[in-house]
C-alpha positions as CSV (number, residue, x, y, z in Angstrom):
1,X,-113.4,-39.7,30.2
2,X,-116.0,-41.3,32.7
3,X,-117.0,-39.4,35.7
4,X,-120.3,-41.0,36.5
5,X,-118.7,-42.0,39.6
6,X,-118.1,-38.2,41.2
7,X,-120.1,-36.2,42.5
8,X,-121.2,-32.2,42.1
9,X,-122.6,-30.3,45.1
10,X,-124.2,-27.3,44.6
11,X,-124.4,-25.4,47.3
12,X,-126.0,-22.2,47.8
13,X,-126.8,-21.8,44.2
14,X,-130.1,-19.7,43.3
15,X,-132.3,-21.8,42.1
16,X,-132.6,-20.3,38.2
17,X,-128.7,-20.6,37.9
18,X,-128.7,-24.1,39.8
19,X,-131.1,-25.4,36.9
20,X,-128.8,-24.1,34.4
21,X,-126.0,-26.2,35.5
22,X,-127.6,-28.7,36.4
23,X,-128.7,-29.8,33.2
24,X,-124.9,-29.2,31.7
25,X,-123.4,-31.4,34.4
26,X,-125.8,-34.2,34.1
27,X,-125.5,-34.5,30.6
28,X,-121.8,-34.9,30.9
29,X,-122.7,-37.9,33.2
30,X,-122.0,-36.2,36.8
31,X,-123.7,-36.6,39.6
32,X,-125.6,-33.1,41.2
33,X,-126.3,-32.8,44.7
34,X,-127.7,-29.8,45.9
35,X,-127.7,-27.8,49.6
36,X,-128.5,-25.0,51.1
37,X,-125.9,-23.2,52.7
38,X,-122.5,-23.5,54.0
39,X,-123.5,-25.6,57.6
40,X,-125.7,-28.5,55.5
41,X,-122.2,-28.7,53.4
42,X,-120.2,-29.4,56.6
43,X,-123.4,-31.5,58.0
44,X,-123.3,-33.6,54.8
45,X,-119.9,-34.3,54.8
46,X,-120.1,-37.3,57.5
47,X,-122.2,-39.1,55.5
48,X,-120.0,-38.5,51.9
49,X,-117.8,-36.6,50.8
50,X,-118.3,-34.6,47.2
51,X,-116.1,-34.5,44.4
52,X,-116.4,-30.9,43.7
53,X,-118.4,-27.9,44.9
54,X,-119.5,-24.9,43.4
55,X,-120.6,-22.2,45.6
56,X,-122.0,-18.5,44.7
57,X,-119.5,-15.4,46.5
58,X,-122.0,-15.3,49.2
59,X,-123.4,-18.1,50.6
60,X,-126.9,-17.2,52.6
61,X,-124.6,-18.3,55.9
62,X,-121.0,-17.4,54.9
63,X,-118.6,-16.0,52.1
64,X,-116.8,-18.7,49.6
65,X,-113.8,-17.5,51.1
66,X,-115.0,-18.6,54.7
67,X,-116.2,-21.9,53.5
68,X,-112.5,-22.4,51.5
69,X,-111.1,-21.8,54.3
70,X,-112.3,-24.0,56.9
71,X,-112.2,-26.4,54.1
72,X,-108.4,-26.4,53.7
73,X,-107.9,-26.6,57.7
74,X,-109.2,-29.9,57.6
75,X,-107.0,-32.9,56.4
76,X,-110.2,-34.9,54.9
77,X,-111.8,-31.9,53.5
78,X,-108.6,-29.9,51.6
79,X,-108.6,-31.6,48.9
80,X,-111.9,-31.0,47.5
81,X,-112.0,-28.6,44.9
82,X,-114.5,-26.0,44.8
83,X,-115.8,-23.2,41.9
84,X,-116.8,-19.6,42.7
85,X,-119.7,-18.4,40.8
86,X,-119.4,-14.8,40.7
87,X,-122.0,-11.8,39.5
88,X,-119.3,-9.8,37.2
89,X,-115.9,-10.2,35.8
90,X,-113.3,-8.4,39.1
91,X,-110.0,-9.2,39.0
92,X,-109.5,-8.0,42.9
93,X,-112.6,-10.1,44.2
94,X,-111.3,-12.8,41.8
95,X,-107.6,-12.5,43.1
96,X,-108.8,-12.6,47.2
97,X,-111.2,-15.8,46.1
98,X,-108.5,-17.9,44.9
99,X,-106.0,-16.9,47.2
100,X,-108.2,-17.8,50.1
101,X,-108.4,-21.3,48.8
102,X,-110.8,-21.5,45.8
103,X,-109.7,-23.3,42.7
104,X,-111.8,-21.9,40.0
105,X,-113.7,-18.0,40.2
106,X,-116.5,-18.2,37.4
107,X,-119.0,-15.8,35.9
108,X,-122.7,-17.1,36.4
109,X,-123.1,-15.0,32.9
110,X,-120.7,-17.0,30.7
111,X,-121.4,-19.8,28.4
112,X,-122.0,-23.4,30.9
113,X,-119.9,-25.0,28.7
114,X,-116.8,-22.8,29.9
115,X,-117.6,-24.0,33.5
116,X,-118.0,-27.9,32.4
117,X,-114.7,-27.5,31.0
118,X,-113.2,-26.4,34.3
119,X,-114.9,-28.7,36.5
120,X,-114.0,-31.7,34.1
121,X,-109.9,-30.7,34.4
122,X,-110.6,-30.3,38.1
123,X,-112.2,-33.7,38.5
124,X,-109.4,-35.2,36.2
125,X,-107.9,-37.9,38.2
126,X,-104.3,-37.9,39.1
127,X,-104.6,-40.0,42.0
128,X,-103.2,-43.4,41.4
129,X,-100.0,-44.2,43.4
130,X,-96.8,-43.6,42.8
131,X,-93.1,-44.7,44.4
132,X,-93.0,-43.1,47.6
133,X,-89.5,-40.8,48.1
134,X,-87.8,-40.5,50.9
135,X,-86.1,-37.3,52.5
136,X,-88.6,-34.9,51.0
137,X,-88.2,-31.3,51.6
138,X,-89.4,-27.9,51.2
139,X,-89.1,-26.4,47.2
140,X,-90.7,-23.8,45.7
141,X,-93.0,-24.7,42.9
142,X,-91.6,-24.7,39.9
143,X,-93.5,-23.3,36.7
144,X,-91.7,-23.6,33.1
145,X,-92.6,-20.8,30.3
146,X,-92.6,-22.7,26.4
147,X,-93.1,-19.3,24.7
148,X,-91.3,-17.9,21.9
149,X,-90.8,-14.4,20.2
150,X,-93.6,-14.8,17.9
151,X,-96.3,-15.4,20.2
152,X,-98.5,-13.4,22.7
153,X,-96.6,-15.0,26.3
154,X,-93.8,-12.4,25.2
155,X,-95.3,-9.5,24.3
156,X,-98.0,-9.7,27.2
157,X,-98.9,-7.7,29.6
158,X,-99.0,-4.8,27.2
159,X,-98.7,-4.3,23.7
160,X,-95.7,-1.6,24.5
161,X,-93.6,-4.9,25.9
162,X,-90.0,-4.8,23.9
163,X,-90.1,-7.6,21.6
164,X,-86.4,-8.0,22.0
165,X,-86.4,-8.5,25.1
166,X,-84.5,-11.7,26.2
167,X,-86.9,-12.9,28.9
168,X,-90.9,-12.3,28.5
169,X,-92.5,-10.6,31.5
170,X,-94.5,-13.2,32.9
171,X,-91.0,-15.5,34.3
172,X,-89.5,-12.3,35.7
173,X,-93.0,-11.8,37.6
174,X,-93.0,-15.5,39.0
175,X,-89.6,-14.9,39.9
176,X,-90.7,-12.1,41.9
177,X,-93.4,-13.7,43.2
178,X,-91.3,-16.2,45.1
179,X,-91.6,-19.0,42.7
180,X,-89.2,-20.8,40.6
181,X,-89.3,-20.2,36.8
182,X,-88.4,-21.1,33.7
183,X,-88.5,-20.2,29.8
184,X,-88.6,-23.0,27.2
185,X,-88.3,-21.6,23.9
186,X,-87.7,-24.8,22.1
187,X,-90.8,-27.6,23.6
188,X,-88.0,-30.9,22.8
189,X,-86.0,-29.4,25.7
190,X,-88.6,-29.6,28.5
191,X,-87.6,-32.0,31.3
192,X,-90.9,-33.4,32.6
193,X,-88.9,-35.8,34.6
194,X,-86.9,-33.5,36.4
195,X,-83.8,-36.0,36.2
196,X,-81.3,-34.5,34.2
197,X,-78.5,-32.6,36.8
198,X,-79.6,-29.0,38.4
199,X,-83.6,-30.2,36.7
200,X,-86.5,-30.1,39.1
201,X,-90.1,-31.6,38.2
202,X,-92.3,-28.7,37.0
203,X,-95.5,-27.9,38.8
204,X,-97.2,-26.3,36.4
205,X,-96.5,-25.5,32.3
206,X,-97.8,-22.6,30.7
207,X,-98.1,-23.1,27.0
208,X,-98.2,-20.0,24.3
209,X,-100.5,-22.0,22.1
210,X,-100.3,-18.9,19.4
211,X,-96.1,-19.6,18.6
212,X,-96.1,-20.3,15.3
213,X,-92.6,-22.1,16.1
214,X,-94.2,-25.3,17.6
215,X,-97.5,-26.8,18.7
216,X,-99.0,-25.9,21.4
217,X,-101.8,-28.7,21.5
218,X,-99.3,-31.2,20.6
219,X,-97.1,-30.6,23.6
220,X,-100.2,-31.0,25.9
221,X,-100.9,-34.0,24.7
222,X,-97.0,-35.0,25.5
223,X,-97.5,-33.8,28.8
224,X,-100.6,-35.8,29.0
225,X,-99.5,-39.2,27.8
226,X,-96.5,-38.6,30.9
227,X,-98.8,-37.5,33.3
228,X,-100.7,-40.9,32.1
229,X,-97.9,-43.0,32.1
230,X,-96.2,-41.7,35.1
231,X,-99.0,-41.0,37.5
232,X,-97.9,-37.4,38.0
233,X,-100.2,-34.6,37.7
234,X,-98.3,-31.5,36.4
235,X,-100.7,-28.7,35.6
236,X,-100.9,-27.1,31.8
237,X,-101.9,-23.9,31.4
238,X,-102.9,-22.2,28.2
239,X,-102.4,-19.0,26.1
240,X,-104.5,-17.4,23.2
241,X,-104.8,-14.5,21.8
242,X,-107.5,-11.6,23.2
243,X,-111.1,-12.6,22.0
244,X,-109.9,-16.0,21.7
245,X,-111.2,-17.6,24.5
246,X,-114.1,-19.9,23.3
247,X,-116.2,-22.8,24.8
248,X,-115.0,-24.5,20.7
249,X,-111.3,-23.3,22.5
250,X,-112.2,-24.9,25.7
251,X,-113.3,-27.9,24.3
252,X,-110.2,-28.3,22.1
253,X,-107.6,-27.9,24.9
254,X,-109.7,-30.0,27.3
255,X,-109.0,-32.7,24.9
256,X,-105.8,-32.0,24.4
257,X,-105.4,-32.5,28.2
258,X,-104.8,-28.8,29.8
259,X,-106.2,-27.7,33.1
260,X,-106.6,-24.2,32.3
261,X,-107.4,-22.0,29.7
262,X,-106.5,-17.5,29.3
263,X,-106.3,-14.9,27.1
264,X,-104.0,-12.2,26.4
265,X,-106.5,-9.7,28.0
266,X,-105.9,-11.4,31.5
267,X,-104.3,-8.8,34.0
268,X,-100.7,-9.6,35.8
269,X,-102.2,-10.3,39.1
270,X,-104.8,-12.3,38.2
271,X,-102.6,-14.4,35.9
272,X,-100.3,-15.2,38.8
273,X,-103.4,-15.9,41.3
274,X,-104.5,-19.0,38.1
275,X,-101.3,-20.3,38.0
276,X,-100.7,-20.6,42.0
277,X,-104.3,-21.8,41.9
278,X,-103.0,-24.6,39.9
279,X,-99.4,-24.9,41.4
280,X,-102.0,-25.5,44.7
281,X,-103.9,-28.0,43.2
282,X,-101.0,-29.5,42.1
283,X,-99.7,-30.0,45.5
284,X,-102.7,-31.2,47.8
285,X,-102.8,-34.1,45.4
286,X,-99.1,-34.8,45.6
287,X,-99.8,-34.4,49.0
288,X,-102.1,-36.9,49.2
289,X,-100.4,-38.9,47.5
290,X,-97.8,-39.2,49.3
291,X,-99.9,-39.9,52.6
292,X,-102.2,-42.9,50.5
293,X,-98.5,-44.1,49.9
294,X,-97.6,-43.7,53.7
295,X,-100.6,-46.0,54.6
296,X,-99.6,-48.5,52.3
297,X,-96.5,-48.5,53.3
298,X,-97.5,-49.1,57.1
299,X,-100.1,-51.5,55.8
300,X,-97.3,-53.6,54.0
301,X,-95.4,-53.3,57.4
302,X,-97.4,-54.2,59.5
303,X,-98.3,-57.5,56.9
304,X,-94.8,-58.4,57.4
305,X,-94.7,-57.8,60.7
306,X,-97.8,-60.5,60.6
307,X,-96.0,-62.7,58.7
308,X,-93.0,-62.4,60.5
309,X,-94.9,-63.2,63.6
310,X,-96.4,-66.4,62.0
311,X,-92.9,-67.6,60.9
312,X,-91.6,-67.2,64.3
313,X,-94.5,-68.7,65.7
314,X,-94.0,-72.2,63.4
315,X,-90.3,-71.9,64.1
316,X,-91.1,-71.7,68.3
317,X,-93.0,-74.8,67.4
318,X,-90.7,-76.5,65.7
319,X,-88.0,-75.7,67.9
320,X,-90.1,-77.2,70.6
321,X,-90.7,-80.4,68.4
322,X,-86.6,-80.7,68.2
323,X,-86.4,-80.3,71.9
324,X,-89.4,-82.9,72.5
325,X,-87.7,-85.6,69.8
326,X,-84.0,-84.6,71.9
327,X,-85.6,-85.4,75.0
328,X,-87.1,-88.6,73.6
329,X,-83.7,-89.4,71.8
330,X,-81.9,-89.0,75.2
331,X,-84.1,-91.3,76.9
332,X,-84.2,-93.9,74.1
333,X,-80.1,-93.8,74.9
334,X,-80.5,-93.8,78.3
335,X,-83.0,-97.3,78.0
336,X,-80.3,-98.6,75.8
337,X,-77.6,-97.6,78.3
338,X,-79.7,-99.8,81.2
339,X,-80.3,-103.0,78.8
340,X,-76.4,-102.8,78.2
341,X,-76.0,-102.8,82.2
342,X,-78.7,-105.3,83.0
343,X,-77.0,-107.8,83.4
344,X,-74.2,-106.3,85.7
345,X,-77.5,-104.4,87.4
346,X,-79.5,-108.0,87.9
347,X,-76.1,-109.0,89.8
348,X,-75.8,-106.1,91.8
349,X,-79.4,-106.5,93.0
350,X,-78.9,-110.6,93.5
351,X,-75.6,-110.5,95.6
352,X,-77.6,-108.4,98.4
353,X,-80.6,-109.8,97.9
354,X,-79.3,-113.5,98.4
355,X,-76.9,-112.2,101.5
356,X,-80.5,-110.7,103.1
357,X,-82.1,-113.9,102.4
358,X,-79.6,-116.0,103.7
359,X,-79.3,-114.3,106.9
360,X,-83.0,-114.6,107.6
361,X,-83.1,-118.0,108.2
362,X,-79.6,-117.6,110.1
363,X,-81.7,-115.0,112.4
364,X,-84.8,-117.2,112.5
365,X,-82.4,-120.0,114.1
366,X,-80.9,-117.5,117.0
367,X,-84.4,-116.7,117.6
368,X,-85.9,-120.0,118.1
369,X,-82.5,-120.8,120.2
370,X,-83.0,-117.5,122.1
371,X,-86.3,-118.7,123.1
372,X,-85.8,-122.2,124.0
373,X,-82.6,-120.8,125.9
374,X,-84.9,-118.8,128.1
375,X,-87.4,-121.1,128.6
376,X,-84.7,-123.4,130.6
377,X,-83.3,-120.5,132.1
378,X,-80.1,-120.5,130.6
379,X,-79.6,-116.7,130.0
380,X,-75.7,-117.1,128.5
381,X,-77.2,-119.3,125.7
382,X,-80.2,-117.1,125.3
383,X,-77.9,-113.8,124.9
384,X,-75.5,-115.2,122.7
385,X,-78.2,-116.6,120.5
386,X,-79.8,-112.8,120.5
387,X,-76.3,-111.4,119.7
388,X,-75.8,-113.6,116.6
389,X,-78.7,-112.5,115.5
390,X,-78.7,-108.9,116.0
391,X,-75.3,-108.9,114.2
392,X,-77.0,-111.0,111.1
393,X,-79.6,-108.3,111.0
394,X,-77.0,-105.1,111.0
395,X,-75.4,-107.3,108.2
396,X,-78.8,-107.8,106.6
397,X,-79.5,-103.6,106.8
398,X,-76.2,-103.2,104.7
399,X,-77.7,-105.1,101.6
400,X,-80.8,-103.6,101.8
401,X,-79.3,-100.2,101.9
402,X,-77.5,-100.9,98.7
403,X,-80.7,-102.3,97.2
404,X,-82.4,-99.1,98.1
405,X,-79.5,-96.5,96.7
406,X,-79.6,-99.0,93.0
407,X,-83.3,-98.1,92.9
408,X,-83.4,-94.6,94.2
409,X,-80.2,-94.1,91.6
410,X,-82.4,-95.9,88.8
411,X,-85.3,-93.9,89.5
412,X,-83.5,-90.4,88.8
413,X,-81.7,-91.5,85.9
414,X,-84.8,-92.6,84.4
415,X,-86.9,-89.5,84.6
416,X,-88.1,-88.1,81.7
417,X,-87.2,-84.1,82.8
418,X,-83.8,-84.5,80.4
419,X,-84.6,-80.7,78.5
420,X,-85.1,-78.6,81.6
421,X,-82.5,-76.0,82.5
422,X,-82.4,-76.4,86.4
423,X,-79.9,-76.1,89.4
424,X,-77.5,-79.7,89.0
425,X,-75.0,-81.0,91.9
426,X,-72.9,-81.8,89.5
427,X,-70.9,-84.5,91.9
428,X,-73.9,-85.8,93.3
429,X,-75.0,-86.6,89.6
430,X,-71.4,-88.3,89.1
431,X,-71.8,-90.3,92.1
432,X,-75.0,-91.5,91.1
433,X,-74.2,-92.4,87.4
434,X,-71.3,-94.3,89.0
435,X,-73.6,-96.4,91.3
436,X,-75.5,-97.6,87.9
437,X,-71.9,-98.0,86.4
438,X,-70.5,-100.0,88.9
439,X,-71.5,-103.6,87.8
440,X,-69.4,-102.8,84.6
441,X,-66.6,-101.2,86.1
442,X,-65.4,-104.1,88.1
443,X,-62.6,-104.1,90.6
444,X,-60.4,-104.5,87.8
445,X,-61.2,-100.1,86.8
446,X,-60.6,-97.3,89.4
447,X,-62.7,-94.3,88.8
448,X,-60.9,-91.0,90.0
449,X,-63.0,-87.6,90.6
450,X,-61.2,-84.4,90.7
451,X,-63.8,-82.2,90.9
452,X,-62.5,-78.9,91.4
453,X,-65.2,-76.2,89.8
454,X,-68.3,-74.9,91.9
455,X,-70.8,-78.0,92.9
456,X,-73.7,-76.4,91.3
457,X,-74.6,-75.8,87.2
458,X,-77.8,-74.8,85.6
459,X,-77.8,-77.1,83.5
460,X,-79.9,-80.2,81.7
461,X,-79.4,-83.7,83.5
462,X,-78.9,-84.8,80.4
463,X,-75.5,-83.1,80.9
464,X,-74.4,-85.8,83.3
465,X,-77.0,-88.5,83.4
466,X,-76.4,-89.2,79.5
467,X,-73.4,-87.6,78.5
468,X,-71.0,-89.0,81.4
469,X,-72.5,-92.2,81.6
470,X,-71.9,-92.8,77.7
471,X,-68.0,-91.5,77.9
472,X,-67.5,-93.9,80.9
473,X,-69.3,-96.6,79.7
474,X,-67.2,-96.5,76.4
475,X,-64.4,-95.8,78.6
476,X,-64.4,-99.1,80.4
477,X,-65.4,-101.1,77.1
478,X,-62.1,-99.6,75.5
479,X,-60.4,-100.8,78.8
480,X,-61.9,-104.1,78.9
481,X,-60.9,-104.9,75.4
482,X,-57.4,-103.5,75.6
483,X,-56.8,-106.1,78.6
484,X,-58.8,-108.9,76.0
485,X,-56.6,-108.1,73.1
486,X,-53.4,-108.5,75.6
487,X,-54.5,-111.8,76.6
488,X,-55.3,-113.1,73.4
489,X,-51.6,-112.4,72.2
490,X,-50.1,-113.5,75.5
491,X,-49.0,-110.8,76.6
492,X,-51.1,-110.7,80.4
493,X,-53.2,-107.5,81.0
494,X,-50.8,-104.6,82.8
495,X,-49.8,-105.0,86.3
496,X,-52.2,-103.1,88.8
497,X,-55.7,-101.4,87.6
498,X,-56.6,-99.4,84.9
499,X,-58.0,-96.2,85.7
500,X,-60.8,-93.4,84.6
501,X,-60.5,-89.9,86.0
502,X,-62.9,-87.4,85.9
503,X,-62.3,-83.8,86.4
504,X,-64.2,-80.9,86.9
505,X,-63.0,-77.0,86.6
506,X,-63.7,-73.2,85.8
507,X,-61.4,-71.4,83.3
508,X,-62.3,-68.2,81.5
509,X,-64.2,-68.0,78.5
510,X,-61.7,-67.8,75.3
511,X,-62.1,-64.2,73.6
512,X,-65.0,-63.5,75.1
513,X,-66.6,-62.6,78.6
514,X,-67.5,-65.1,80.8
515,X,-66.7,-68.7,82.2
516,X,-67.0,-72.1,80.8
517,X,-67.6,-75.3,82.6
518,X,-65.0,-78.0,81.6
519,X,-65.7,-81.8,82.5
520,X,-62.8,-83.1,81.4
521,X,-62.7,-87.6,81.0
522,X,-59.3,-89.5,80.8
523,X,-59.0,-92.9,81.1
524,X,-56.0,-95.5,80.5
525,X,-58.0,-97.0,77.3
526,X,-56.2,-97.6,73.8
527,X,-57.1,-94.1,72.8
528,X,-59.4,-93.2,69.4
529,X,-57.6,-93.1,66.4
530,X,-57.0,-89.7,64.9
531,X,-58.9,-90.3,61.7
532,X,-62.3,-91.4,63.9
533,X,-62.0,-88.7,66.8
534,X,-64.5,-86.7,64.3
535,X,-66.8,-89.5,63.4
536,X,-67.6,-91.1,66.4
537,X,-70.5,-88.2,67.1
538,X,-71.8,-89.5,63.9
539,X,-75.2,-91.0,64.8
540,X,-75.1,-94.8,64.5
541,X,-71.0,-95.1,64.0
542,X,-69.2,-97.3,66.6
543,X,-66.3,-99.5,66.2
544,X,-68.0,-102.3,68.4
545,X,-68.6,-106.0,67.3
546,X,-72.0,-106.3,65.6
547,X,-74.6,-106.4,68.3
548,X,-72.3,-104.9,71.0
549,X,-73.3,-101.1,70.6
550,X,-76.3,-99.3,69.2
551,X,-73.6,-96.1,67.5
552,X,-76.1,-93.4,69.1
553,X,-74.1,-93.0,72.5
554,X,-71.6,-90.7,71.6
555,X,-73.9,-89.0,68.8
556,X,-76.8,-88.1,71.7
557,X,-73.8,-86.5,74.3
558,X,-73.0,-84.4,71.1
559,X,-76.2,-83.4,70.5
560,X,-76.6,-82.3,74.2
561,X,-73.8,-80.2,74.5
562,X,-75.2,-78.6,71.1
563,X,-77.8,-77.6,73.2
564,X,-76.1,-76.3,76.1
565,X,-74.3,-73.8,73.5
566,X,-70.9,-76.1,74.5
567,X,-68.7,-78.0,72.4
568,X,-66.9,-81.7,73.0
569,X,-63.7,-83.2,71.2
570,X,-61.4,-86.2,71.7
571,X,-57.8,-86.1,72.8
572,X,-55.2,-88.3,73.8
573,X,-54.2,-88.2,77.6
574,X,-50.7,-87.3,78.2
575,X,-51.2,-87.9,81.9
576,X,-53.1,-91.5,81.8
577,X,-52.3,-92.5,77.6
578,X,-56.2,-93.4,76.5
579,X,-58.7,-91.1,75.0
580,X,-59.1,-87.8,76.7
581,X,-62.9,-86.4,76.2
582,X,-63.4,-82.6,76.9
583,X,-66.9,-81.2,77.6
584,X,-67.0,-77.6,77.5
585,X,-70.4,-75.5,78.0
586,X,-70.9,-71.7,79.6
587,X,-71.3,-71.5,83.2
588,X,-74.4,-70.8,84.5
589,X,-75.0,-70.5,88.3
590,X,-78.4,-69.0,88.1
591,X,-81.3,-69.4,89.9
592,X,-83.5,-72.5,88.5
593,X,-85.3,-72.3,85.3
594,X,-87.8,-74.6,84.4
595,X,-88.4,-75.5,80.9
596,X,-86.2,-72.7,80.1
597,X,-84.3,-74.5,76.3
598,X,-81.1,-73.7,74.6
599,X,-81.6,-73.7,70.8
């Protein structure tokens, strides 16, 4: 294993026992830092963090168990491991060390090689990641017993132990203790996984490595190939027999992949402090763990979260690109819809136009004979003259006053604010698409209005300006060429005029809350065959002559009550006989919205 990456402090170390160790770590490849005292340990740690410290009992500032356990209080600090050097082999001062937070007690008197052992299984690394779980809760630690009858595990703590005694001493102690436990007698049977039904994960395993039954040092290496291929870190603890405890011993069952190694000659207490030393280790790690896992996790959220922010960015923009192309669709239509009416346009502009012009000269004339009149005193030819006049001027005002409501009408309907949601008079609009509509209707086509539903809609001008226009305007096409196809065979057109009505009214929303606008569009027309009442929103379908429609009327009204969140469909009148076109979208009598769109 490489640890040239971690780091050793020493700290508080005399410095005959420092040099000692010094020259055992190094060689292994660790780095050795060396302090003081407890406070340049805590004053160091802002700059970096160690791997591992070992610290005497006493620190010249503070006891190991002081430094432990400031150590464990903090988040970034508790999972540091950290060796006590002690003067003499005490099980009590031993005991309070490692309770108080300290992973490893260790005689300054024993062979280095012991110590590089421990310090190597502490530094082993058991951090990569692993599949975060949810809904974890409290458990005790768990700590499985592969012992048999022939080893030492069952005859330990004293020699006087009954040998037929069905559990050995130690899992009745961790019992007691207030851990779980449990004896494997046969190695094939232990559950690393913790899977199987009523199985937990163990914490730690404590192996009898002098059962002549199975193989101790084979099963760590099992253990050690999962940990490995599972990124979990269960502790292994070893057994040997009294005098048995070796640095050749150490070495071995480093290898092999154990954490920790005992004799027989171990007392009860101290034994129990080792293995919840390692149960502890154990857990800070999985503890860790579990909050590297937590950060990834909010990292990968809050990525999403990014990304999700990016996609609805491109779709706002794209959505606004649809709305900018509708818009430009609608007034493409609504350019087509004026060349279609030029003509009848052109006409309604010339009849006024030629009636003003003609009745200038007409006033010119009652002037000059006004003036002449009053120059020879004849005041009854000079006021008649002024009367004729005045009369061809009030009849002059009425033509210009059409000429200005064509253009004011023109002007509106050609504005390019088609995709804002804003406050409509809704029979103000009608009025004024039937000014434009006019030339085409004739005298020959009476337009109805039975507007019946509140005046005002948020709504688009589209809604009317475009969508109205195009119904009516098909309307009296389908009317015109009814009354051509009935001449044609001879048969006359009908007596009296055809007729388009329009209606307007509120009804409650189907199934849901609410109100829907209806403008409902009937007119006396040959109607629209079943089989097309579904294709005629198709863009570019129309069953004109070639050159007589462009097929995007119908299409662009569909497309704008889409956007209203409304619907349209074809009927057939029963009250009038033609086509019956129903425009349904959801009342809105807000206050006016600008630029607000309906996707």
């Amino acid at each position: 294993m490489d640890f040239l990456s971690c780091t050793v402090m020493l700290a508080g170390v005399d410095a005959a026992t420092a040099v000692k160790f010094h020259d055992a770590l190094t060689r292994r490849g660790l780095n050795v830092l060396r302090v003081a005292d407890g406070r340049t340990v805590f004053a160091g740690f802002d700059e970096e963090l160690p791997d591992l410290l070992v610290v005497p009992e006493r620190l010249p500032d503070m006891s190991a168990a002081q430094l432990c356990h400031h150590l464990r209080l903090n988040t970034a600090t508790r999972g540091i491991p950290v060796v006590v050097l002690v003067e003499a082999h005490d099980e009590a001062s031993e005991r309070e060390v490692l309770e108080r937070g300290a992973d490893v007690c260790f005689c300054m008197h024993d062979d280095p090689a012991y110590l590089l052992f421990r310090i190597c299984t502490l530094l082993r690394e058991y951090t990569a990641d692993s599949a975060e779980r949810e809904g974890i809760t409290f458990r005790p630690p768990l700590v499985s017993v592969v012992a048999a009858p022939s080893g030492v595990v069952w005859t330990w703590p004293g020699q006087d132990a009954d040998r037929q005694a069905s559990t050995p001493p130690l899992v009745t102690m961790l019992l007691q203790s207030g851990q779980d436990a449990m004896l494997v007698e046969d190695p094939d049977r232990l559950d690393l996984t913790g899977v199987s039904p009523g199985c937990m994960q163990s914490d730690c395993v404590v192996i009898d490595l002098t059962c002549q039954t199975f193989d101790g040092l084979a099963l760590a290496r099992t253990i050690a190939a999962f940990r490995r291929r599972t990124r979990q870190c269960t502790r292994v603890l070893g057994v040997v027999e009294r005098g048995q405890l070796t640095p050749e011993r150490a070495s071995m069952v480093f290898d092999a992949g154990m954490d920790d190694l005992v004799d027989a000659d171990i007392g009860p207490e101290l034994m129990l402090v080792r293995i919840a030393s390692l149960v502890r280790r154990k857990t800070l790690q999985d503890e860790v763990r579990r909050e590297e896992a937590h950060i990834e996790s909010a990292r990968a959220r809050m990525a999403l979260a990014d990304a999700l922010r990016r996609v609805n960015a491109d779709l706002a923009a794209a959505n606004r690109k649809l709305i900018d192309a509708q818009a430009k669709l609608v007034q493409s239509a609504k350019m087509a819809s004026l060349g279609e009416l030029a003509a009848g346009i052109a006409h309604e502009f010339n009849n006024p136009l030629a009636f003003v012009l003609a009745h200038e000269n007409t006033v010119k004339r009652s002037m000059l004979q006004a003036l002449d009149a009053v120059r020879h005193g004849d005041r009854a030819v000079a006021e008649t003259a002024l009367t004729k006049g005045a009369e061809r001027l009030a009849s002059s005002l009425v033509g210009l006053s059409r000429l200005r409501e064509l253009v004011a009408s023109l002007r509106r309907f050609s504005r390019l604010e088609e995709g804002e949601f804003r406050r409509l008079d809704v029979p103000e609009a009608i009025g004024m698409v039937l000014t434009l509509l006019a030339p085409k209707l004739g005298r020959e086509i009476a337009v109805t209005c039975q507007l019946t539903a509140p005046p005002e809609l948020v709504c688009q001008a589209a809604l009317v300006n475009q969508v109205v226009m195009n119904i009516v305007s098909n309307a009296a096409d389908a009317i015109q060429e009814k009354r051509d196809a009935a001449r044609q065979t001879g048969g006359g057109s009908a007596p009296g005029r055809d007729r388009i009505l329009i209606e307007s009214l509120l009804v409650p929303r189907a199934g849901a809350g609410g109100l829907d606008y209806i403008l409902r569009i009937s007119d006396t027309g040959p109607g629209v065959p079943q089989e097309l009442q579904e294709r005629v929103f198709e863009p570019f379908f129309t069953t004109k002559p070639v050159g007589s429609g462009t097929g995007l009327g119908l299409a662009t009204a569909y497309g704008v009550v889409q956007a209203h969140g409304g619907s349209i469909v074809i009927t057939r009148s029963e009250a009038l006989g033609g086509a019956c076109f129903t425009i349904r979208v959801p009342y809105r009598a807000g206050e006016e919205r600008r630029g607000e769109h309906v996707a």
